[in-house]
PDB file of N, CA, C and O in Angstrom:
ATOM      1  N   UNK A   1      85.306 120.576  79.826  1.00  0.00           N
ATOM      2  CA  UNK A   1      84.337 121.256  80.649  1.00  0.00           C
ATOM      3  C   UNK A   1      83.172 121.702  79.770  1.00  0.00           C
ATOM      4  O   UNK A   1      83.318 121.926  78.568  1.00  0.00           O
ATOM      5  N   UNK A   2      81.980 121.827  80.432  1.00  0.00           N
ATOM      6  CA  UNK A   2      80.516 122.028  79.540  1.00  0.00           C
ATOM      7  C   UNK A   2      80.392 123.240  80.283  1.00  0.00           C
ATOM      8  O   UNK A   2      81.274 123.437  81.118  1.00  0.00           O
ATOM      9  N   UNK A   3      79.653 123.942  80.186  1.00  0.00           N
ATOM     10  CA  UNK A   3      79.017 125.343  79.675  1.00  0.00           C
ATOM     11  C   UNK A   3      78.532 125.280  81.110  1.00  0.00           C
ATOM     12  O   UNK A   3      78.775 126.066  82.026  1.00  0.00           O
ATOM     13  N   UNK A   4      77.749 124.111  81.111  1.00  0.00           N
ATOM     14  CA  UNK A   4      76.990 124.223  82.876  1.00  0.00           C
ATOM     15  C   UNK A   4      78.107 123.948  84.415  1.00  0.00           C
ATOM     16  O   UNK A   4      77.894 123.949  85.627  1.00  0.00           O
ATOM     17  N   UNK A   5      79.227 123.751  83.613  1.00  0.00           N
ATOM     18  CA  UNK A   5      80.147 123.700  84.926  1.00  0.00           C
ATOM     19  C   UNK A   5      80.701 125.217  85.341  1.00  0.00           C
ATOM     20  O   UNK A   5      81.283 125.371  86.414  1.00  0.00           O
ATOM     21  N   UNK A   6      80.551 125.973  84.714  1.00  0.00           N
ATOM     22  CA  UNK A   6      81.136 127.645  84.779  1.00  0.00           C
ATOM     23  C   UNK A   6      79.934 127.907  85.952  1.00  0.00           C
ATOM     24  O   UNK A   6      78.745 127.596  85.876  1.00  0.00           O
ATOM     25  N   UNK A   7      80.644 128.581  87.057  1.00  0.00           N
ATOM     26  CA  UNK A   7      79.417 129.219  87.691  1.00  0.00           C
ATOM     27  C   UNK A   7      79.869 130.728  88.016  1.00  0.00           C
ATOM     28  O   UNK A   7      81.031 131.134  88.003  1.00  0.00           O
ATOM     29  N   UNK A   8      79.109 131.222  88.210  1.00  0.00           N
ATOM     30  CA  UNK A   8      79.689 133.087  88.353  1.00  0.00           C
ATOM     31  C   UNK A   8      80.789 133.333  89.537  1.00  0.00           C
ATOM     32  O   UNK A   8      81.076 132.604  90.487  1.00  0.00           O
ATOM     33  N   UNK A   9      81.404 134.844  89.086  1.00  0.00           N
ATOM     34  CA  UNK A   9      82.956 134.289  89.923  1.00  0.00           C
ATOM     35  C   UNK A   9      82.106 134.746  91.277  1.00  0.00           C
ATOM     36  O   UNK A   9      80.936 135.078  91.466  1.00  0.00           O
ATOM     37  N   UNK A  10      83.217 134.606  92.082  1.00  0.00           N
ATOM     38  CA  UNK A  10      82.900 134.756  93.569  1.00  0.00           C
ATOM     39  C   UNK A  10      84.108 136.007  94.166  1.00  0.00           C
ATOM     40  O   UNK A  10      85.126 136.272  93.528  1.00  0.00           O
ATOM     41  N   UNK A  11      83.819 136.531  95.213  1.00  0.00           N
ATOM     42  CA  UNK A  11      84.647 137.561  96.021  1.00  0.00           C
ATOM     43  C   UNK A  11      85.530 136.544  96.950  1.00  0.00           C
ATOM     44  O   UNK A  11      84.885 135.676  97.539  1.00  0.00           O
ATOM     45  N   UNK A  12      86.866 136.569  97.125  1.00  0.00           N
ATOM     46  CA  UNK A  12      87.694 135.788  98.261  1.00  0.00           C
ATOM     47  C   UNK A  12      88.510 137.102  98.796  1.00  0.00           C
ATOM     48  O   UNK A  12      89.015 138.076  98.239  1.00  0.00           O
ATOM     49  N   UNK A  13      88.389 136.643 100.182  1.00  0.00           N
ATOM     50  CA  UNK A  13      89.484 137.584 101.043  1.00  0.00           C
ATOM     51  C   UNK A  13      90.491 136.502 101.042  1.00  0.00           C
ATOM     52  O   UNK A  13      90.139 135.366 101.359  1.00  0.00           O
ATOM     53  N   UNK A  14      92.174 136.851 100.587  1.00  0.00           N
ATOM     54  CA  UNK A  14      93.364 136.550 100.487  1.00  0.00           C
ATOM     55  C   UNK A  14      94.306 136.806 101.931  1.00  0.00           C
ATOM     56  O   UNK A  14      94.097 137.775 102.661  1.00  0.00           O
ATOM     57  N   UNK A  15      95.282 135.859 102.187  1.00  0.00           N
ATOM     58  CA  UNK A  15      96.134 136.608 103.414  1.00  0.00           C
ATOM     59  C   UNK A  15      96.603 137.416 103.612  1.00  0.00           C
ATOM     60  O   UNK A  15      97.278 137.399 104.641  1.00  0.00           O
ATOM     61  N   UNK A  16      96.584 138.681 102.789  1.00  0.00           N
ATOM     62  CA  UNK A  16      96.942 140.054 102.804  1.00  0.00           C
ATOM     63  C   UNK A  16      95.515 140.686 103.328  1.00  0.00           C
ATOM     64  O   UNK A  16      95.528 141.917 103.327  1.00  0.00           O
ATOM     65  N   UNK A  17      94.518 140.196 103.691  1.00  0.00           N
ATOM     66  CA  UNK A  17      93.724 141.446 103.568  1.00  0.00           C
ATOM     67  C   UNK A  17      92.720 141.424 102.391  1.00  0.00           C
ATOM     68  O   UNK A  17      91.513 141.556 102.594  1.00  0.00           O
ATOM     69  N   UNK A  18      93.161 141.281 101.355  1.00  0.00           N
ATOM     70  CA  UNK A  18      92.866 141.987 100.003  1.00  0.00           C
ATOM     71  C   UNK A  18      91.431 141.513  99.552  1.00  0.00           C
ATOM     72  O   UNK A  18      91.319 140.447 100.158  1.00  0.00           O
ATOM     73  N   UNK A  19      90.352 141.686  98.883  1.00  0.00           N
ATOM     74  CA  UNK A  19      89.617 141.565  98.182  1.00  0.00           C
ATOM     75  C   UNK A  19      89.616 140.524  96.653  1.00  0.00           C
ATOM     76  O   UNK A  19      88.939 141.147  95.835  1.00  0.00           O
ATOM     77  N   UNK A  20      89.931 139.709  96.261  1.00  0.00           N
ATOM     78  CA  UNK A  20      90.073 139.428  94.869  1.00  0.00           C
ATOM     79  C   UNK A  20      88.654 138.359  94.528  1.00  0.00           C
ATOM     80  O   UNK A  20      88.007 137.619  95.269  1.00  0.00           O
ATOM     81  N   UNK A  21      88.525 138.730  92.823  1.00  0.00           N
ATOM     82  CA  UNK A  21      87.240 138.500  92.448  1.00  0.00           C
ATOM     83  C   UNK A  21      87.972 137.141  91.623  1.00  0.00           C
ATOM     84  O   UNK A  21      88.905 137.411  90.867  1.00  0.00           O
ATOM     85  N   UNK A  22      87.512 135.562  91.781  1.00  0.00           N
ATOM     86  CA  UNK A  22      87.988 134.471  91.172  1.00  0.00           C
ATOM     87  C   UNK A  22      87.236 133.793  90.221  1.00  0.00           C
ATOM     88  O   UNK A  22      86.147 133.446  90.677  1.00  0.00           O
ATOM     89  N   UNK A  23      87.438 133.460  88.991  1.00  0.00           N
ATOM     90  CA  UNK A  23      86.490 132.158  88.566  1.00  0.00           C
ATOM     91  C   UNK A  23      85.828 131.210  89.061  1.00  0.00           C
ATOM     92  O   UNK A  23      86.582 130.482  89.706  1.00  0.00           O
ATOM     93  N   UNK A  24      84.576 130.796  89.075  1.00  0.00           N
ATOM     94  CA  UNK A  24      84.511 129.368  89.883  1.00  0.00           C
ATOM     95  C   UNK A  24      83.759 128.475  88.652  1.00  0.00           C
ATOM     96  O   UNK A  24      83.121 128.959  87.717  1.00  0.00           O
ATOM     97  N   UNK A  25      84.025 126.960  88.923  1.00  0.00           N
ATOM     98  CA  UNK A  25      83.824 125.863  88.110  1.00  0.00           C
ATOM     99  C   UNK A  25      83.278 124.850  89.156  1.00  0.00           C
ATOM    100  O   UNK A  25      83.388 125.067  90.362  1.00  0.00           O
ATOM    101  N   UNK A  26      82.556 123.492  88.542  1.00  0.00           N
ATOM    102  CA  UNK A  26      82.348 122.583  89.093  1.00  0.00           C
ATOM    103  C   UNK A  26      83.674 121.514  88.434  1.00  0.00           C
ATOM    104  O   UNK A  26      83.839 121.693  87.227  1.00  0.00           O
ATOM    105  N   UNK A  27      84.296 120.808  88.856  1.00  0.00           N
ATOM    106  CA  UNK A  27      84.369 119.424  88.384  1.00  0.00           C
ATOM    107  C   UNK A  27      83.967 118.439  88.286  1.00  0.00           C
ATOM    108  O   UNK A  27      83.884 117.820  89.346  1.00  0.00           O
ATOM    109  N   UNK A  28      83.690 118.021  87.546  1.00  0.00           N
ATOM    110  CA  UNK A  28      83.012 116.492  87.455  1.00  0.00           C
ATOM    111  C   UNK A  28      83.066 115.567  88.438  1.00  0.00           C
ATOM    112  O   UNK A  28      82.258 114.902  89.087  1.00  0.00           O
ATOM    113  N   UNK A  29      84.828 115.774  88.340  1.00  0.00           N
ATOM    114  CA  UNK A  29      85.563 114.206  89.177  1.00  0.00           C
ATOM    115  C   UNK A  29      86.708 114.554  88.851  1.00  0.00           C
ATOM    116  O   UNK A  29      87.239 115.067  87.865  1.00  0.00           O
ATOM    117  N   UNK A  30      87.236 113.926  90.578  1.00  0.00           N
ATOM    118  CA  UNK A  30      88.786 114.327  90.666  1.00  0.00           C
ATOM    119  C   UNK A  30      88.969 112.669  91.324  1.00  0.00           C
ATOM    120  O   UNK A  30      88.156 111.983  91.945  1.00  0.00           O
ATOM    121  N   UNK A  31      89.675 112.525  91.110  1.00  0.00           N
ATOM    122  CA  UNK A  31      90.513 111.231  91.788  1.00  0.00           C
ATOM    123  C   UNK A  31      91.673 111.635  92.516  1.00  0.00           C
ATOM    124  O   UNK A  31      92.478 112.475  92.114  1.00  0.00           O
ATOM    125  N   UNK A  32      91.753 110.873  93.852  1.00  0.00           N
ATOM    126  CA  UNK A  32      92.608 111.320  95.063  1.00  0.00           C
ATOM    127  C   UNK A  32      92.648 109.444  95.813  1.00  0.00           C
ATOM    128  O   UNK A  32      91.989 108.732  96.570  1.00  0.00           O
ATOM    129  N   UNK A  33      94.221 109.380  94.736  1.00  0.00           N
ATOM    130  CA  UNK A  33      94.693 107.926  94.992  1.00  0.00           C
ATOM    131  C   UNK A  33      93.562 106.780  94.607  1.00  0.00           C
ATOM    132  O   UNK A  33      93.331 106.648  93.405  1.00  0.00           O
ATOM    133  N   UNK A  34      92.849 105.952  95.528  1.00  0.00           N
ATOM    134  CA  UNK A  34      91.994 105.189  95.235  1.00  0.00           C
ATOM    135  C   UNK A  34      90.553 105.302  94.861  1.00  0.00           C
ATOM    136  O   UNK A  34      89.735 104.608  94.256  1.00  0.00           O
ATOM    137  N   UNK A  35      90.577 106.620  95.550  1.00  0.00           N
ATOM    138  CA  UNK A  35      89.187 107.235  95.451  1.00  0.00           C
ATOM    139  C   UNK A  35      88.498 108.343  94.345  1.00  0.00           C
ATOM    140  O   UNK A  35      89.330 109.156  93.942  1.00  0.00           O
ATOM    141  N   UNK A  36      87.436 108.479  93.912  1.00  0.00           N
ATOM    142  CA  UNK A  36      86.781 109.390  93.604  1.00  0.00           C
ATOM    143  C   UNK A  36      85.730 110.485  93.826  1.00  0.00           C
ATOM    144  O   UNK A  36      84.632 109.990  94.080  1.00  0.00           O
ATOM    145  N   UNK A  37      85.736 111.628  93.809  1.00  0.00           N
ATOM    146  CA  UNK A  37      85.196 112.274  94.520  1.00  0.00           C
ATOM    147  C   UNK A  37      84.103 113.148  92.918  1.00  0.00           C
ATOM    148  O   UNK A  37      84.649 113.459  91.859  1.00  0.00           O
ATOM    149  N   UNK A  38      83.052 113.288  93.117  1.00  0.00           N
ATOM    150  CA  UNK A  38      82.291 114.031  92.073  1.00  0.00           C
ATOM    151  C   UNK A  38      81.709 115.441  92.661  1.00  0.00           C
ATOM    152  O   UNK A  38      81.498 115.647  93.856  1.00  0.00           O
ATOM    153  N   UNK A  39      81.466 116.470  91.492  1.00  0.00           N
ATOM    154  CA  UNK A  39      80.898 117.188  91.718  1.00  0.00           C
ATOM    155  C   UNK A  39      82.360 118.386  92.382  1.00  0.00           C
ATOM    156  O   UNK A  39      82.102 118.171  93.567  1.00  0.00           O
ATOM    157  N   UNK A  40      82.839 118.779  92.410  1.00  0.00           N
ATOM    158  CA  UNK A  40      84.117 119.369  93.044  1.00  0.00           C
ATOM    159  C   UNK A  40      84.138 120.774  92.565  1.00  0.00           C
ATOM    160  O   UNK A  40      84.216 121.024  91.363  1.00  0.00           O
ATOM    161  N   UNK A  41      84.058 121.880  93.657  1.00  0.00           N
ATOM    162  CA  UNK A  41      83.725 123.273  93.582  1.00  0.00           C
ATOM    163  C   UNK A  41      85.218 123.687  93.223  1.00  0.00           C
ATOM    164  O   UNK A  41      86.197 123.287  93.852  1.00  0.00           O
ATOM    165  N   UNK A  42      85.260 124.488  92.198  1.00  0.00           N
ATOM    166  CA  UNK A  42      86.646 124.566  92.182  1.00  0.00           C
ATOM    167  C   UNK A  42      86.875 126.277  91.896  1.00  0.00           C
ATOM    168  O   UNK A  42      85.981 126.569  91.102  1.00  0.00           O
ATOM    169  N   UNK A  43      87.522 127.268  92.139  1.00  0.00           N
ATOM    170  CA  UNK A  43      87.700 128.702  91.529  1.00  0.00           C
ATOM    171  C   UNK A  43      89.530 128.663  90.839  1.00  0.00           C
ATOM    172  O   UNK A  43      90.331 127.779  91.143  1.00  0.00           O
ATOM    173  N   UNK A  44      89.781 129.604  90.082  1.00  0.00           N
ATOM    174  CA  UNK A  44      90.546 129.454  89.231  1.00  0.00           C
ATOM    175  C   UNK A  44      91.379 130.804  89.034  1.00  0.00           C
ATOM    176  O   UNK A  44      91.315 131.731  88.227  1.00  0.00           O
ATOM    177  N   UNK A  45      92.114 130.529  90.025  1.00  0.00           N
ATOM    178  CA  UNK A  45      93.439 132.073  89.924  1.00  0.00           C
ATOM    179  C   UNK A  45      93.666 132.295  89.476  1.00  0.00           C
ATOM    180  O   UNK A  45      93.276 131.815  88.411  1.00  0.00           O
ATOM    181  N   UNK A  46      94.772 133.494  89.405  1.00  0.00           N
ATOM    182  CA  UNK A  46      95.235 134.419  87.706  1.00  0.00           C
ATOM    183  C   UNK A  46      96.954 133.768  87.860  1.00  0.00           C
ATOM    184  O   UNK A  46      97.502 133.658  88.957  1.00  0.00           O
ATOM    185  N   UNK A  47      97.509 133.452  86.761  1.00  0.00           N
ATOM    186  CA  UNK A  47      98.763 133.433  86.637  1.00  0.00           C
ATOM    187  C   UNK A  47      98.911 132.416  87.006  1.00  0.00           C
ATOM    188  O   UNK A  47      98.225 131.448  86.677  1.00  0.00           O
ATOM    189  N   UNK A  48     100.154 132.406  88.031  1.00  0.00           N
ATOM    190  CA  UNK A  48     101.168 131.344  88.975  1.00  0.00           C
ATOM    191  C   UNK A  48     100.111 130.980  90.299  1.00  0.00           C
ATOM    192  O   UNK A  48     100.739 130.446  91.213  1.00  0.00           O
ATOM    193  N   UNK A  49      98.853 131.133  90.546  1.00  0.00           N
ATOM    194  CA  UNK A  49      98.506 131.292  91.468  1.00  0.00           C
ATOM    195  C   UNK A  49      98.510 129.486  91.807  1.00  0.00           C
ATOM    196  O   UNK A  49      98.361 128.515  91.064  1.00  0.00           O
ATOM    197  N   UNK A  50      98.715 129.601  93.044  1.00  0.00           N
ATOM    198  CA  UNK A  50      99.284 127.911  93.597  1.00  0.00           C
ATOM    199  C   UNK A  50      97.390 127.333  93.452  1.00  0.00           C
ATOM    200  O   UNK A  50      96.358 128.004  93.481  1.00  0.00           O
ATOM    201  N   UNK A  51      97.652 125.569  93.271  1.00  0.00           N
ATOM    202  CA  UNK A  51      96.677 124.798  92.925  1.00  0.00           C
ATOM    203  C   UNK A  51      96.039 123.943  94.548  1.00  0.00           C
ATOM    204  O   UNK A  51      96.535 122.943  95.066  1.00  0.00           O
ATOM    205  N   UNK A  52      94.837 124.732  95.040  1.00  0.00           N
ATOM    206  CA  UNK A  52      94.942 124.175  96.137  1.00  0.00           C
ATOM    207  C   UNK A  52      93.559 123.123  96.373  1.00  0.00           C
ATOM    208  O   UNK A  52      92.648 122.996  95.556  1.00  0.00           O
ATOM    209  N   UNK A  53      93.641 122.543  97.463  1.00  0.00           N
ATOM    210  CA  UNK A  53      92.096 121.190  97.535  1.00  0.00           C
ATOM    211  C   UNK A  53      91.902 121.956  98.794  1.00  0.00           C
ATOM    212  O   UNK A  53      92.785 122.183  99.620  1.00  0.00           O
ATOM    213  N   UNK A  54      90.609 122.348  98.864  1.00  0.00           N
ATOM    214  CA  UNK A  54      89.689 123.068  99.757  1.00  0.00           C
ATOM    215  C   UNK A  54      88.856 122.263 100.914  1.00  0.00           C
ATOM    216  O   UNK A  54      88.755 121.058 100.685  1.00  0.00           O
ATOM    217  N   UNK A  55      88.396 122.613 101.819  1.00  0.00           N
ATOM    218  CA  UNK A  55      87.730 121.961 102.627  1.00  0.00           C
ATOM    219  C   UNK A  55      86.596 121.319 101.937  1.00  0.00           C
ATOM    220  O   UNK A  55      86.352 120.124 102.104  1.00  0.00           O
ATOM    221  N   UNK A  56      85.978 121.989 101.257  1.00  0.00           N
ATOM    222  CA  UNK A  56      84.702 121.277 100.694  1.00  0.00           C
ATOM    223  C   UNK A  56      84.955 120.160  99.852  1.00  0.00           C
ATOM    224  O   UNK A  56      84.322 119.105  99.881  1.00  0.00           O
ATOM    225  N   UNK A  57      85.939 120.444  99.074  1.00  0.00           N
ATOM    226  CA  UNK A  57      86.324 118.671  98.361  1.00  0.00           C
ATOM    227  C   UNK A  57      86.920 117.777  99.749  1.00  0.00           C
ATOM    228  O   UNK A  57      86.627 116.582  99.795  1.00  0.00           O
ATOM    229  N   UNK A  58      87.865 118.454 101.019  1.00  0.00           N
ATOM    230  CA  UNK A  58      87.734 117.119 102.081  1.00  0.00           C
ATOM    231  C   UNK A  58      86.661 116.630 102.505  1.00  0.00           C
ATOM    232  O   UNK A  58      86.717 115.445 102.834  1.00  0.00           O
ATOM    233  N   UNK A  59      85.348 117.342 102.644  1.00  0.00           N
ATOM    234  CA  UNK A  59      84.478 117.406 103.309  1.00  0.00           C
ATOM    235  C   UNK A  59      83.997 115.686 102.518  1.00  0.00           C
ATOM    236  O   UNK A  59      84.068 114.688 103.235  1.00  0.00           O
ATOM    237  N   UNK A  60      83.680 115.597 101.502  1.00  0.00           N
ATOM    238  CA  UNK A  60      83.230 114.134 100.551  1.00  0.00           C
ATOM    239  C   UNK A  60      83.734 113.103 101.035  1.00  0.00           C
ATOM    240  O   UNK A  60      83.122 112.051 100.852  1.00  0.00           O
ATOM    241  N   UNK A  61      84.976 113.084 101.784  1.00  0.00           N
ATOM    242  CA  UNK A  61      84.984 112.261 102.622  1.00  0.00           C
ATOM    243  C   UNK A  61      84.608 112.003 104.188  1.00  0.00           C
ATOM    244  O   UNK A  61      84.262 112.971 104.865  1.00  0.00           O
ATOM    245  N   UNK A  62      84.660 110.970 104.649  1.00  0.00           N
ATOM    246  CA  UNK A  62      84.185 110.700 105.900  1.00  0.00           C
ATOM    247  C   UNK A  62      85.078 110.923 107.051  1.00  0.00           C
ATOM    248  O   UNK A  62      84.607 111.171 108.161  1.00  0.00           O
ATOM    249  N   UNK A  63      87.028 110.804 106.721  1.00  0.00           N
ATOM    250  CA  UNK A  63      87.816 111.344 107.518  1.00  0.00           C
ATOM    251  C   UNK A  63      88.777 111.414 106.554  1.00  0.00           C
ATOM    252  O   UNK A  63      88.874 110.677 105.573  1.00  0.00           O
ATOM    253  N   UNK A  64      89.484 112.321 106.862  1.00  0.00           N
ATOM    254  CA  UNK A  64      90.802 112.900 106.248  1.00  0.00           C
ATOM    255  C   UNK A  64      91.443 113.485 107.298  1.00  0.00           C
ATOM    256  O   UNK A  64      90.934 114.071 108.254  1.00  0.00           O
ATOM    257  N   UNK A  65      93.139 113.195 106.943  1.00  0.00           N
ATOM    258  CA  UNK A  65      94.154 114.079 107.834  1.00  0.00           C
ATOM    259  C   UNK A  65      94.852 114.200 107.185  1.00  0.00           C
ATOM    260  O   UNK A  65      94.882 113.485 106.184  1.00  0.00           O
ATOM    261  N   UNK A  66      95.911 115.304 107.441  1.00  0.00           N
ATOM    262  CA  UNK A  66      97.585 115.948 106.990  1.00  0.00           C
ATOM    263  C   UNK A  66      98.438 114.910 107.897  1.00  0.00           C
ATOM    264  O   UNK A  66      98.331 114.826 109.121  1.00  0.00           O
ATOM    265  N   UNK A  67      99.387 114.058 107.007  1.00  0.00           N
ATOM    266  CA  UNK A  67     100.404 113.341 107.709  1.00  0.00           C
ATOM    267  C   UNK A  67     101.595 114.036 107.870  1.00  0.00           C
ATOM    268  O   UNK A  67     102.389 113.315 107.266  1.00  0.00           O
ATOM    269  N   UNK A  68     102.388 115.231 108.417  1.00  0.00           N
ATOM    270  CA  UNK A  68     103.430 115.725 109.084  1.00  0.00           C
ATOM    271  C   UNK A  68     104.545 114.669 108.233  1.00  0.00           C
ATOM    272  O   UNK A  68     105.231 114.980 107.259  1.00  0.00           O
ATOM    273  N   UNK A  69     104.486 113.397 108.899  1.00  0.00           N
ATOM    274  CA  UNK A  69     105.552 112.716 108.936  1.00  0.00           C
ATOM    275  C   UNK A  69     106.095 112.123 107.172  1.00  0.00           C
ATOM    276  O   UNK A  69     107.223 111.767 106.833  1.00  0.00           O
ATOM    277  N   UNK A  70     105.003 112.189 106.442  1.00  0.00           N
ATOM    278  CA  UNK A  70     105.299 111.383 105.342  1.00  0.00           C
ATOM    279  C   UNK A  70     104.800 112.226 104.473  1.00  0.00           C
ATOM    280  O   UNK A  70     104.840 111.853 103.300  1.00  0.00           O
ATOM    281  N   UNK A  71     104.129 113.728 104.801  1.00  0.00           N
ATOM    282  CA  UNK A  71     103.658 114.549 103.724  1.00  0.00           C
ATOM    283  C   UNK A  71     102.627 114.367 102.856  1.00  0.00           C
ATOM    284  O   UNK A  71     102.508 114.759 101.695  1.00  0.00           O
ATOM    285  N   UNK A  72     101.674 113.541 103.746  1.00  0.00           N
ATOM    286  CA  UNK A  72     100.419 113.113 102.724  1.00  0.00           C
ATOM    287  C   UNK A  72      99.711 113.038 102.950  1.00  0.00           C
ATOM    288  O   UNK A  72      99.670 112.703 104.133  1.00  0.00           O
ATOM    289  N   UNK A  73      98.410 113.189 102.335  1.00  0.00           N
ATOM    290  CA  UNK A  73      97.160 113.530 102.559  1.00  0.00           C
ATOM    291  C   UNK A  73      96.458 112.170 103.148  1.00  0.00           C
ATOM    292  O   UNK A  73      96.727 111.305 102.315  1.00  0.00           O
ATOM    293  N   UNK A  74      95.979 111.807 103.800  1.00  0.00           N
ATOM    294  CA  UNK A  74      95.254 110.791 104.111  1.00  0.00           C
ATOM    295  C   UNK A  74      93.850 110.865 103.948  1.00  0.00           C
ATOM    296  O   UNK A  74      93.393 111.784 104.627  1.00  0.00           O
ATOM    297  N   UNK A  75      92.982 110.238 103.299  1.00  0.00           N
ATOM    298  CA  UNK A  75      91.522 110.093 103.301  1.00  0.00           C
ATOM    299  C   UNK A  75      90.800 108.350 103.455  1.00  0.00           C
ATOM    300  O   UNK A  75      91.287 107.225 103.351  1.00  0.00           O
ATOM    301  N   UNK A  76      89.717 108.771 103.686  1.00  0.00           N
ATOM    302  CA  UNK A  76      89.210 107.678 104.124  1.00  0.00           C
ATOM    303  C   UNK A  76      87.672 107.856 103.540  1.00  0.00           C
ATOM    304  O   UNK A  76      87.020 108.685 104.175  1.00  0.00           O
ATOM    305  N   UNK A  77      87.205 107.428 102.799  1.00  0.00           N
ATOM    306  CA  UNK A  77      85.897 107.615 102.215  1.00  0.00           C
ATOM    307  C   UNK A  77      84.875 107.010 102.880  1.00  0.00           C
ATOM    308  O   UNK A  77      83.721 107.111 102.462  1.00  0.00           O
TER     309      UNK A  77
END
């Protein structure tokens, strides 16, 4: 990561309610199976905090769904 991917943290409301203040980063590029996606807004929890893909990285694509049946992300660029 370069210096210009750090961007100032941001305020998130959590499912408790709560207030918490997060890191945020750009990524370059993430790859998701066949595809690549650039530019990827990313913030950065404390600890154990779970690793999640946000609407705005689905958004780079043109359709995406949650498959129930097989547990997988589907995209379509």
């Amino acid at each position: 990561m370069k210096k210009e991917h750090y961007l100032t943290p941001a305020l998130y409301r959590i499912a408790d309610g709560s207030i918490i203040e997060q890191r945020r980063l750009i990524i370059p590029s993430v790859t998701i199976g066949d595809f690549t996606i650039e530019n990827v807004h990313a913030s950065v929890g404390a600890g154990n905090a779970p690793l999640l893909l946000g609407k705005s990285a689905l958004d780079k694509f043109s359709k995406w769904s949650i498959n129930n049946l097989t547990l997988s992300l589907d995209v379509i660029k």
